[in-house]
C-alpha positions as CSV (number, residue, x, y, z in Angstrom):
1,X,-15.9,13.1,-10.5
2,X,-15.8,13.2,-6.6
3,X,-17.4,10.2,-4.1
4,X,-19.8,10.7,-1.3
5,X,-18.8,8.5,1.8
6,X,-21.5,7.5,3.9
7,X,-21.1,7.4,7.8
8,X,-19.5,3.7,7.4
9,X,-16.9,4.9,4.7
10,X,-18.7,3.9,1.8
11,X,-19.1,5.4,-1.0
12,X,-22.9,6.3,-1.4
13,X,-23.3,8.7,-4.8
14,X,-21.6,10.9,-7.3
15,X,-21.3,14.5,-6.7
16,X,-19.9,16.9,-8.8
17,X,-16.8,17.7,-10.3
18,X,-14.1,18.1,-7.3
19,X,-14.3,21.9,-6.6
20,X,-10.7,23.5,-6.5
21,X,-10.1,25.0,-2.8
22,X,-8.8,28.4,-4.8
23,X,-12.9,29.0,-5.3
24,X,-13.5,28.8,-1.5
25,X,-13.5,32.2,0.3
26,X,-13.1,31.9,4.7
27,X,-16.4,31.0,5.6
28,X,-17.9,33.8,7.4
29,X,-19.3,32.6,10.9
30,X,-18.3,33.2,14.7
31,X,-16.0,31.2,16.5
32,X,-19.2,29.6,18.0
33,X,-21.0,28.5,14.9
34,X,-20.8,24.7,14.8
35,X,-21.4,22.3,11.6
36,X,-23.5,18.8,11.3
37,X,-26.5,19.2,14.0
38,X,-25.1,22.3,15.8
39,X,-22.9,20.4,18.2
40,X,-19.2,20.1,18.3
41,X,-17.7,17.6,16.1
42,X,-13.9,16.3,16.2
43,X,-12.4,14.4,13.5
44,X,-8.9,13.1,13.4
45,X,-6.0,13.5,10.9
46,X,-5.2,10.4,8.7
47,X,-2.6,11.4,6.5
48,X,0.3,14.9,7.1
49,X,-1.5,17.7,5.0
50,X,1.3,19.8,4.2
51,X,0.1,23.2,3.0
52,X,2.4,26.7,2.8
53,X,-1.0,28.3,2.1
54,X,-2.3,31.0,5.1
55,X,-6.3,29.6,4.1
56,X,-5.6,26.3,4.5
57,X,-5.1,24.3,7.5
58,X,-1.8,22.1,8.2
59,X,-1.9,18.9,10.3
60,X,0.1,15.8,11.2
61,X,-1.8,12.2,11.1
62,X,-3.7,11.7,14.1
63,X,-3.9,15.3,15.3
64,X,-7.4,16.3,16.2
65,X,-9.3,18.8,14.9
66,X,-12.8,20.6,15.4
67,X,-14.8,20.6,12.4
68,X,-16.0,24.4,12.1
69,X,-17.9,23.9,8.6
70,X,-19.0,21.0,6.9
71,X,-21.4,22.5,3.6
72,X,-18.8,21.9,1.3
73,X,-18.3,18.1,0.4
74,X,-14.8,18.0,-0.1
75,X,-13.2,21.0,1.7
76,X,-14.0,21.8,5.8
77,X,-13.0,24.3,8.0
78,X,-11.6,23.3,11.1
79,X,-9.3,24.3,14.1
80,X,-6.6,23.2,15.3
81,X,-5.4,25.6,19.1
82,X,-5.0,29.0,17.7
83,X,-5.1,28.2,13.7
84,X,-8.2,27.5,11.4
85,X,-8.5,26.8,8.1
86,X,-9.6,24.2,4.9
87,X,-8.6,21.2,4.9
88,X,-9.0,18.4,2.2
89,X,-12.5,15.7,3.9
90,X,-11.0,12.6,2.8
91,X,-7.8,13.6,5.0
92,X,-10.0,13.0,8.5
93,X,-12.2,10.6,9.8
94,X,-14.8,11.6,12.1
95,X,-14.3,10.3,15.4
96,X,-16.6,7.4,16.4
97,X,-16.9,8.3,19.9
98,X,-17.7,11.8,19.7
99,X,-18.8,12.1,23.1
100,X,-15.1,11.5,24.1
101,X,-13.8,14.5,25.9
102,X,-11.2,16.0,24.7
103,X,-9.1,15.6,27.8
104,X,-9.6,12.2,27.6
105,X,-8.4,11.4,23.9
106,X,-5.3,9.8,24.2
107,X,-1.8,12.0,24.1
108,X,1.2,11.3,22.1
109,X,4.5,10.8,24.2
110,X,8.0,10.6,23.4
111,X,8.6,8.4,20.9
112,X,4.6,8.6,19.5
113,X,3.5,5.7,22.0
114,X,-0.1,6.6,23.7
115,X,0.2,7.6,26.8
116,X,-2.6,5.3,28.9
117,X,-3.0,7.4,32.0
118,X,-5.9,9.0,30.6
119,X,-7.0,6.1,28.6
120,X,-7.8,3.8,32.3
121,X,-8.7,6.8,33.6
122,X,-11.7,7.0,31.9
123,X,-14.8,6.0,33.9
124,X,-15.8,2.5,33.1
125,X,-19.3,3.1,32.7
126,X,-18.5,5.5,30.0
127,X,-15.2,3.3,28.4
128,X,-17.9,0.2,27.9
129,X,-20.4,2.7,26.2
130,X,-17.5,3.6,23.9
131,X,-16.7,0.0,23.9
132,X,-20.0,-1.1,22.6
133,X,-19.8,1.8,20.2
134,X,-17.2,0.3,18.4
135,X,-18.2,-3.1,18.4
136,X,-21.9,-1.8,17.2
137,X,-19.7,-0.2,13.8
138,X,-18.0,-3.2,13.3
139,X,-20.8,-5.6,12.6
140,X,-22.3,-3.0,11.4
141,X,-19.9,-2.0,8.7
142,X,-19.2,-5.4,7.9
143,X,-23.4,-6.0,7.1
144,X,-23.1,-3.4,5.0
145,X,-20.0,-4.2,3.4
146,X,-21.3,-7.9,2.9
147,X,-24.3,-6.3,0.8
148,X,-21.8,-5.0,-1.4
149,X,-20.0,-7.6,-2.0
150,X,-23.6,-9.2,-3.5
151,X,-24.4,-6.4,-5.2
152,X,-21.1,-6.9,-7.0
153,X,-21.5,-10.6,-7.6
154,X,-25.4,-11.0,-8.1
155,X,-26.2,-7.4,-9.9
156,X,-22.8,-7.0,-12.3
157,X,-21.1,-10.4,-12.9
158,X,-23.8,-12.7,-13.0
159,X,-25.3,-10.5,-15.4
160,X,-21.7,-10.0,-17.9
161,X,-21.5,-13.9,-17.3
162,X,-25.0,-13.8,-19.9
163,X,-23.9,-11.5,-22.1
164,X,-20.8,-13.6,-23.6
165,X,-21.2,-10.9,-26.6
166,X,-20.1,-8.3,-24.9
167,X,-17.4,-9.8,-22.4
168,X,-15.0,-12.4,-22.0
169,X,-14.1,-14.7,-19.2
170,X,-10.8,-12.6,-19.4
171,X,-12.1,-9.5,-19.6
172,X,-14.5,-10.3,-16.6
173,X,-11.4,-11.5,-14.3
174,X,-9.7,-8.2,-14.9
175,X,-12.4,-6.1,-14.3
176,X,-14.0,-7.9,-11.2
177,X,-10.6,-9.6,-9.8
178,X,-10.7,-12.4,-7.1
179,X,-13.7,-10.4,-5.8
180,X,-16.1,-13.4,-5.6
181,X,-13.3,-15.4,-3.8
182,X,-13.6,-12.5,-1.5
183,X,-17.4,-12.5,-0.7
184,X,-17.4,-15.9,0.4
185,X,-14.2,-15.0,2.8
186,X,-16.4,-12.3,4.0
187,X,-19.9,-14.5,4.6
188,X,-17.9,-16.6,6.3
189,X,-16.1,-14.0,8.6
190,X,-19.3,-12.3,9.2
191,X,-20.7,-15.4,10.8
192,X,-18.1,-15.8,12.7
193,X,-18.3,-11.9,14.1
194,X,-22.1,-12.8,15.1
195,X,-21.4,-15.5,16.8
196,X,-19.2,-13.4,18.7
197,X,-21.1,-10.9,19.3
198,X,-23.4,-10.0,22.5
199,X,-26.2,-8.4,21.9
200,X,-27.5,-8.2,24.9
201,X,-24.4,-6.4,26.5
202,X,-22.0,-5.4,23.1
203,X,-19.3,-4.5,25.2
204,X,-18.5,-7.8,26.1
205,X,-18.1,-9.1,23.2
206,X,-15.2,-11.0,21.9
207,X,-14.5,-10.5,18.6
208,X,-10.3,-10.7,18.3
209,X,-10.3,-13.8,17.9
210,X,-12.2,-13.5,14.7
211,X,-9.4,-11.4,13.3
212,X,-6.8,-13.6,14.2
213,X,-8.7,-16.7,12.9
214,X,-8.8,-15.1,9.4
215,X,-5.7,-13.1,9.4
216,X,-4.4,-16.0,6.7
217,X,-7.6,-15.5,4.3
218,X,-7.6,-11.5,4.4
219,X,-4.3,-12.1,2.0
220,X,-6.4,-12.5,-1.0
221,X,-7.1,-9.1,-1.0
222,X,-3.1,-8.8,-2.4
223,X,-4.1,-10.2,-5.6
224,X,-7.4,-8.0,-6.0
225,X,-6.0,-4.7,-4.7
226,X,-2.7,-5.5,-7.0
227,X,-5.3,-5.9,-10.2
228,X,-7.3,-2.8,-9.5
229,X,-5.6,-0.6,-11.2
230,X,-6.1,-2.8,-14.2
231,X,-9.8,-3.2,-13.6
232,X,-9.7,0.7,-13.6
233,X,-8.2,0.9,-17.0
234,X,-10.2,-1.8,-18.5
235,X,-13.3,-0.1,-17.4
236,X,-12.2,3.4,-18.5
237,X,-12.0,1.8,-21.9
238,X,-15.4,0.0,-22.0
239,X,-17.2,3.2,-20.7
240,X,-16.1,5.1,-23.7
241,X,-18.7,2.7,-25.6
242,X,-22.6,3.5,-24.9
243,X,-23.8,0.2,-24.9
244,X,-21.5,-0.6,-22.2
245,X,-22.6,2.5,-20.7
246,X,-26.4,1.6,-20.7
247,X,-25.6,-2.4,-19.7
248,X,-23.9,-1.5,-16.4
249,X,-26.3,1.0,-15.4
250,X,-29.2,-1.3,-15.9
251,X,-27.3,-3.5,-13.8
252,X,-27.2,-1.4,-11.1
253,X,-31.3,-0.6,-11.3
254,X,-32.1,-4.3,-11.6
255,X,-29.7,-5.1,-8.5
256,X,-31.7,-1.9,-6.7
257,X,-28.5,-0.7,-5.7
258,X,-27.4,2.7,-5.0
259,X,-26.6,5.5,-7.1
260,X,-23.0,5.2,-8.0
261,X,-20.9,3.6,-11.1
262,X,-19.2,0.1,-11.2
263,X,-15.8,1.8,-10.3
264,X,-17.0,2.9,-7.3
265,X,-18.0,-0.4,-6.1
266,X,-14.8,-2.1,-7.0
267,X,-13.1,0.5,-4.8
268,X,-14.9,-1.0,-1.6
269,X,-12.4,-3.7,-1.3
270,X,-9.3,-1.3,-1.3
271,X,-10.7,0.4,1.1
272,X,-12.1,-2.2,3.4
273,X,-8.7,-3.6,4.4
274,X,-7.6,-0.4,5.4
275,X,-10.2,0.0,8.1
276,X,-9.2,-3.1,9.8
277,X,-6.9,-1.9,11.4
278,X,-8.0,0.9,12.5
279,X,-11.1,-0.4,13.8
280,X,-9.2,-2.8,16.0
281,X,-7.0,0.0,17.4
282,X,-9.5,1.8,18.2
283,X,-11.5,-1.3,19.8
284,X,-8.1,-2.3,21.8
285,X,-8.0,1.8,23.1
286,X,-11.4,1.4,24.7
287,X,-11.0,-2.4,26.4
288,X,-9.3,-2.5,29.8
289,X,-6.3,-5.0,30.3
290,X,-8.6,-7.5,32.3
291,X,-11.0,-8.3,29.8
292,X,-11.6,-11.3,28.4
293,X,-10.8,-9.8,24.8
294,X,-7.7,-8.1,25.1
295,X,-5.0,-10.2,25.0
296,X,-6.7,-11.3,21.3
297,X,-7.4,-7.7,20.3
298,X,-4.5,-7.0,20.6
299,X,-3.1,-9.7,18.9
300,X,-5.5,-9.4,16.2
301,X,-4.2,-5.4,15.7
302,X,-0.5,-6.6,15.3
303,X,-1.5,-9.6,12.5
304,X,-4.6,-7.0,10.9
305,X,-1.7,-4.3,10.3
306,X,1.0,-7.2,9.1
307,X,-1.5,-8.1,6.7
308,X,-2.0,-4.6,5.5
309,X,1.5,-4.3,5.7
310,X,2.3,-7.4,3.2
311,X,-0.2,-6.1,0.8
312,X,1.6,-2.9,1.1
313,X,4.7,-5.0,0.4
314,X,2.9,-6.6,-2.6
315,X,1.9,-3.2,-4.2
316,X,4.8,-2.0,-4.4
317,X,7.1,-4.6,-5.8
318,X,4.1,-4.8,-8.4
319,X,4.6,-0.7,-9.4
320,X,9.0,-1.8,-9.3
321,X,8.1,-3.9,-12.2
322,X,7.5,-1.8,-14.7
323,X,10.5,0.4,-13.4
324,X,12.6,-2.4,-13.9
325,X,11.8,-3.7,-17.3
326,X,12.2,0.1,-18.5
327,X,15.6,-0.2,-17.0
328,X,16.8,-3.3,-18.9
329,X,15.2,-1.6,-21.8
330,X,17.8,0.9,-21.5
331,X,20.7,-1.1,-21.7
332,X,22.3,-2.1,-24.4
333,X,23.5,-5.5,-25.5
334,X,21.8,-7.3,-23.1
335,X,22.1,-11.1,-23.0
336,X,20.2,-13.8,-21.3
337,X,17.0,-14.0,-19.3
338,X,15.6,-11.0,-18.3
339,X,15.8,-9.3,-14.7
340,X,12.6,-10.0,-13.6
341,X,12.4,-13.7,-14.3
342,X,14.5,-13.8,-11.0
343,X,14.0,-10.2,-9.3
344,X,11.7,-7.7,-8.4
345,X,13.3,-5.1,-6.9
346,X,16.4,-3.2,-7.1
347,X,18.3,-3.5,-3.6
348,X,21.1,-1.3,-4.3
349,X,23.7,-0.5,-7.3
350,X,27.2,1.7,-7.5
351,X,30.6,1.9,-9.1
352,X,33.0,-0.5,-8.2
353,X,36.3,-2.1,-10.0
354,X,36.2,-5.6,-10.6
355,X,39.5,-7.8,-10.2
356,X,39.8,-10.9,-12.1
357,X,41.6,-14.2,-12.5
358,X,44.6,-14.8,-14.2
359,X,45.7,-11.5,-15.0
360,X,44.2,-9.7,-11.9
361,X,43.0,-7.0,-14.6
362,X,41.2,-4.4,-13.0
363,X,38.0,-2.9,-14.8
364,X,35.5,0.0,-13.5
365,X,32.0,-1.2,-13.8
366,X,28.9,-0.2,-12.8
367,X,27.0,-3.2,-10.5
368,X,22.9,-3.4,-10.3
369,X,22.1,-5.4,-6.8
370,X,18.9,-7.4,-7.5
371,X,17.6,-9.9,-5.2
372,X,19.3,-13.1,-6.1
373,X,21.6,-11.3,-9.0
374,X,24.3,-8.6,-9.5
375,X,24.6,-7.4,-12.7
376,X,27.6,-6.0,-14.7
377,X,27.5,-3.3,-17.1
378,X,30.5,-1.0,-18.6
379,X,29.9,2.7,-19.1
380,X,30.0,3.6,-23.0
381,X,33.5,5.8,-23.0
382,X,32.3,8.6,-25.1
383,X,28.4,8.9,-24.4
384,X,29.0,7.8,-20.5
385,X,25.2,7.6,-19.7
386,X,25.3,4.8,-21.9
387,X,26.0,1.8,-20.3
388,X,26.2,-1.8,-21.8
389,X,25.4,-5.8,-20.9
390,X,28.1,-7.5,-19.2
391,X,27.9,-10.4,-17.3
392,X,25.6,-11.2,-14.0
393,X,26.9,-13.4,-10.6
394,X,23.9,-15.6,-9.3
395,X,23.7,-14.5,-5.6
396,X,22.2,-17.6,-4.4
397,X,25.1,-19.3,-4.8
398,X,27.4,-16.3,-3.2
399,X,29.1,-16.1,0.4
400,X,30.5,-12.2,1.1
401,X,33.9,-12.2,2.7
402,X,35.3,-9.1,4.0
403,X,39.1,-8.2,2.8
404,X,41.2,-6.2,4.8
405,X,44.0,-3.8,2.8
406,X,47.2,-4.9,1.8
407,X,48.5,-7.7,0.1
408,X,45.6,-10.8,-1.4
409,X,46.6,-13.6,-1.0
410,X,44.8,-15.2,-3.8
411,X,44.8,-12.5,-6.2
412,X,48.6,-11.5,-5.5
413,X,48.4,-7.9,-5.5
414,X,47.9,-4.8,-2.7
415,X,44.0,-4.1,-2.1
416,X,42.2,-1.2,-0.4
417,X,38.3,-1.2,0.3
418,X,38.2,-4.5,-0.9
419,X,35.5,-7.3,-0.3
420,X,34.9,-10.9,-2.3
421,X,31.9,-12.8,-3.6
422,X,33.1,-16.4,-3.4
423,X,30.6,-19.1,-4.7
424,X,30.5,-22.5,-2.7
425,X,30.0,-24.8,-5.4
426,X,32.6,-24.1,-7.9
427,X,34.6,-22.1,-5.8
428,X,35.1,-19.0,-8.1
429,X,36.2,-16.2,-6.9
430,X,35.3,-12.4,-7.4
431,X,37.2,-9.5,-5.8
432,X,36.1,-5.9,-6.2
433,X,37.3,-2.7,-4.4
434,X,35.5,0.2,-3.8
435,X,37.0,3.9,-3.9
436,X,35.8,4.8,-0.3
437,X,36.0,2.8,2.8
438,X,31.8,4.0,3.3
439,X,31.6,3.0,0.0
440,X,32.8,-0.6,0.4
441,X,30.2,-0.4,3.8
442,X,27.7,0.5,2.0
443,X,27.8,-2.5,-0.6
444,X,28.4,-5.1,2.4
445,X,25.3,-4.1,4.2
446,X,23.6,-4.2,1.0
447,X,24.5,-7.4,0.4
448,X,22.9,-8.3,3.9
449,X,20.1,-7.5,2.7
450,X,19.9,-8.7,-0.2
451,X,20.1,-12.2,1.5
452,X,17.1,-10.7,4.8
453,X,14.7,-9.7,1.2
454,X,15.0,-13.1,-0.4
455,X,14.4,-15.2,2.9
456,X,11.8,-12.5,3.7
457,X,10.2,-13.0,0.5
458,X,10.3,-17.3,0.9
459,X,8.9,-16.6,4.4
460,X,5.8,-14.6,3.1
461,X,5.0,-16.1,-0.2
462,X,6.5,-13.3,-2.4
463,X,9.2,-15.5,-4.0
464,X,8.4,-15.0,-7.7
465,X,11.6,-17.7,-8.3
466,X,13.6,-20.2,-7.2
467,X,17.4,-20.9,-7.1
468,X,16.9,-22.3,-10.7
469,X,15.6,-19.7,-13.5
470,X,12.2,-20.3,-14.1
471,X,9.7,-19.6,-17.6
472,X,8.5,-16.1,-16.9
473,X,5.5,-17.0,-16.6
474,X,6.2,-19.6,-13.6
475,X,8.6,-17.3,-12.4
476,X,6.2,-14.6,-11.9
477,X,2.5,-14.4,-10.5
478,X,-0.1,-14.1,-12.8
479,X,-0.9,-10.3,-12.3
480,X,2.4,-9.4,-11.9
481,X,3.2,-10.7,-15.3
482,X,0.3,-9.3,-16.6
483,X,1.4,-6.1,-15.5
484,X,5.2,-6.1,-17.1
485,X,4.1,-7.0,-20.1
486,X,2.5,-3.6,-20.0
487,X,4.7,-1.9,-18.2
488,X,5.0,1.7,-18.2
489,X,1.3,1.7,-18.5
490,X,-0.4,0.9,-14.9
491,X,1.1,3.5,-12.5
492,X,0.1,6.7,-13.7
493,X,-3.0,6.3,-15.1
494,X,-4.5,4.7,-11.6
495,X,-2.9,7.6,-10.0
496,X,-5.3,9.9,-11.6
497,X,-8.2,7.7,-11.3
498,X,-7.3,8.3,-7.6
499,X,-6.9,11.8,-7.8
500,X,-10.2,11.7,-9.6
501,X,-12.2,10.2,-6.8
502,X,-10.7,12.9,-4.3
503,X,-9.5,9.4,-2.4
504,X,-12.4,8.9,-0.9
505,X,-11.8,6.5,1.7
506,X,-13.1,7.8,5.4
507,X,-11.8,4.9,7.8
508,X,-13.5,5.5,10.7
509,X,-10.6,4.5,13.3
510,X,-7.6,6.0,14.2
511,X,-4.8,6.0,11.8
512,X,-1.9,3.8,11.5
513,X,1.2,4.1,9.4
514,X,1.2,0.5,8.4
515,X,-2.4,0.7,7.0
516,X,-2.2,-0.4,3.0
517,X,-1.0,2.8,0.8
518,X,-3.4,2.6,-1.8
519,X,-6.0,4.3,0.2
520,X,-3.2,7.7,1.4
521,X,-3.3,10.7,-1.0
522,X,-0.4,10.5,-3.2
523,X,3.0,11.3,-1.8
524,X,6.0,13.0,-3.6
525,X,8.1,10.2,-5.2
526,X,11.9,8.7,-4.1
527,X,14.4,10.5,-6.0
528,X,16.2,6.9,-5.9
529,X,14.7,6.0,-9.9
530,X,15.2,9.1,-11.0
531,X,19.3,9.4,-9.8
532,X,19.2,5.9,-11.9
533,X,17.2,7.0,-14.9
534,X,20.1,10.3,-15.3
535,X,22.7,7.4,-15.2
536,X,20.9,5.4,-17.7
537,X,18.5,7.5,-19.6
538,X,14.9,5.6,-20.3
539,X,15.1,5.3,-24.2
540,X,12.3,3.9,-26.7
């Protein structure tokens, strides 16, 4: 099923199926003919549509494009100079201000900065109209937003909550998340925005510091947007069953809420914290230097899009997990706790020969660079995709030291591309050369940052362990343990749940490339698991 986004970028009702582009012919109209209410209307690239079709129109994010034909829900045609075409809705926003002239909007320079000589020299009458434009959507949206939030909490959970027949207090955290937790962030916040707000004259409003006040509370949207794609399949499986069917629709008529399913709701928080930042860049582009609100505008756009960022962070570490725990799964013989007591991601990994004490043997092994672990494995010598358990060095307790070639010292024999992990406390020694002298680079600026992920991950709250192993369930947050226990299971399916709702977020600002991925059409995956899964084929 596709989404309808109302002006805000909220999803409003269910249409029908998503209908393929193939089916659309050129729409046949002049040059002149216009969409909406007859007058021009821009909207602006979020995300690269890449197309090597001659109907369909290509674009880079935040490229602007007029809007030629909007009848068809999910597929407009627009132009772009010279070259028109369809293009995918949920790709574009519509602007805001779309009274902006064109020669106004912003141009990219060298480097993609904006260049502001346009920007100041837009008349200040008309720059505090815009102004007031976009302060008017951002109460606005967050009113709105703060209704469905209720809706959510007053229509749905209190409702389950009665039915203890039907649901669980388990099965009610994974479908609804930390969303309640959110609402009261959100009351809150939206209080704060009104006091902030002049409604008298809206352009001189200051609302940054708002944003900047709450940039530390927005983080619990980690944990919910990290459990959504549980909630999704949780749902899914519930929905197969009528009475569950039936319950949550007379949920929604009780509640008087609009005409869309549960799923659709619980996507409102996803897509909420990707507006934030956009809003406030687009807020920042339209308030001169001298005003009272810039200096914390702009602050509040660098923390908004670090907090998008870190839940961007989180996300993905989350979908590593599963990767991972496939990976052990593959090896054999393995020994000891398992990877992701300690780790979540893979930092690097390679062929290197290891030296050791007393006979200085040397022995090709293949090395996996976790953060805070390297582990050893040997390459079966028939079947040499195989590869088995070994030993692992604790990297917490490792200092790197550079060898040069020639003679070592405390190995006695000649070295080339060589480099040692030498552990403080016990003072053991590990020497290992590498065949190449990029090679041997490569694993020493690996190692660096090995050490910048684990103090970046201590500085934002993403250690999931300490120096000493952990229980896996300590070691772990909740939802991330949640999710290795099924891994394998999360990624794909809430892929296609995506897919399925034609990714129907609309943010209403400009673009960003730090804004929280979740929301961006899918991308074409690294090739970086898959070079790892020919060397160590996943195996049931």
């Amino acid at each position: 099923m596709a989404l309808k986004i109302d002006a805000q970028g909220f999803v409003v009702t269910l249409s029908a199926a998503f209908q393929s582009r193939a089916e659309l012919a050129a729409p046949e109209h002049s040059p002149q003919t216009r969409c909406f209410d007859g007058s021009v209307v821009y909207a602006e690239a979020l995300w690269d549509h890449v197309t090597m079709d001659d109907q369909e129109l290509g674009f880079k994010a935040g490229d602007v494009i007029e809007v030629m034909d909007a009848t068809n829900k999910e597929w407009w045609w627009g132009r772009i100079l010279d070259s028109e075409g369809w293009f995918p809705a949920s790709f574009v926003r519509l602007r805001v201000n779309q009274d902006e002239p064109m020669e106004d909007y912003p141009l990219k320079v060298e480097g993609g900065k904006e260049d502001d000589s346009r920007r100041f020299g837009m008349g200040q009458t008309t720059k505090d109209q815009m102004r007031t434009n976009v302060i008017n959507e951002i109460i606005s949206t967050e009113r709105d937003y703060i209704k469905h939030l209720k809706d959510i909490c007053e229509g749905y959970i209190k409702q389950c909550r009665k039915r203890a027949d039907m649901f669980t207090e388990e099965q009610l955290k994974t479908i609804f998340g930390n969303i309640e937790d959110i609402y009261r962030c959100q009351k809150k916040f939206v209080k704060a925005l009104e006091k902030k707000f002049n409604k008298d004259h809206p352009h001189l409003s200051e609302v940054g510091s708002c944003f900047l006040e709450y940039q530390t509370e927005f983080q619990i949207y980690s944990e919910y947007c990290n459990n959504h794609p549980n909630a999704c399949m949780e749902l899914s499986r519930l929905t197969k069953v009528n009475k569950y069917v039936y319950f949550f629709e007379a949920c929604r008529l009780l509640q008087k809420m609009i005409d869309i399913s549960l799923d659709g709701f619980l996507l409102t928080p996803v897509q909420k914290i990707c507006k934030y930042p956009l809003q406030l860049a687009e807020l920042l582009k339209y308030t001169n230097p001298q005003h009272r609100d810039f200096k914390d505008v702009e602050a509040a756009l660098n923390a908004m899009k670090n907090v998008a960022r870190l839940i961007n962070e989180r996300k993905r570490r989350l979908e590593n997990i599963d990767k991972i725990a496939q990976w052990q799964s593959s090896i054999e013989d393995w020994e000891g706790e398992d990877v992701l007591v300690r780790s979540s991601e893979l930092i690097y990994s390679g062929e290197l020969a290891k030296i050791s004490h007393p006979q200085a043997k040397s022995q090709q092994r293949m090395f996996f660079l976790f953060d805070h672990q390297l582990v050893c494995c040997k390459k079966d010598l028939l079947r040499r995709d195989i590869l088995y358990y070994k030993s692992r060095i604790n990297m917490d307790d490792m200092e790197i030291l550079d060898v040069e070639d020639g003679k070592d010292k405390d190995f006695n024999i000649s070295v080339k591309n060589a480099f040692k992990l030498h552990c403080r406390d016990t003072e053991e020694v590990h020497l290992f050369c590498a065949k190449k002298p990029e090679q041997k680079q490569r694993w020493l600026k690996a190692f660096e940052n090995e050490r910048r992920q684990v103090q970046l991950d201590q500085e934002t709250g993403m250690e999931g362990a300490s120096a000493q192993p952990l229980p896996r369930s300590q070691a772990l947050p909740a939802v991330w343990h949640s999710l290795w226990q099924k891994a394998g299971s999360v990624t794909r399916p809430y892929y296609d749940f995506l897919m399925r709702q034609k990714h129907p977020t609309l943010p209403t600002t400009l673009p960003q490339q730090q804004v929280f991925m979740l929301a961006e059409p899918k991308r074409k995956p690294s090739n970086f698991w898959q070079n790892i899964s020919r060397l160590t084929p996943f195996r049931k």
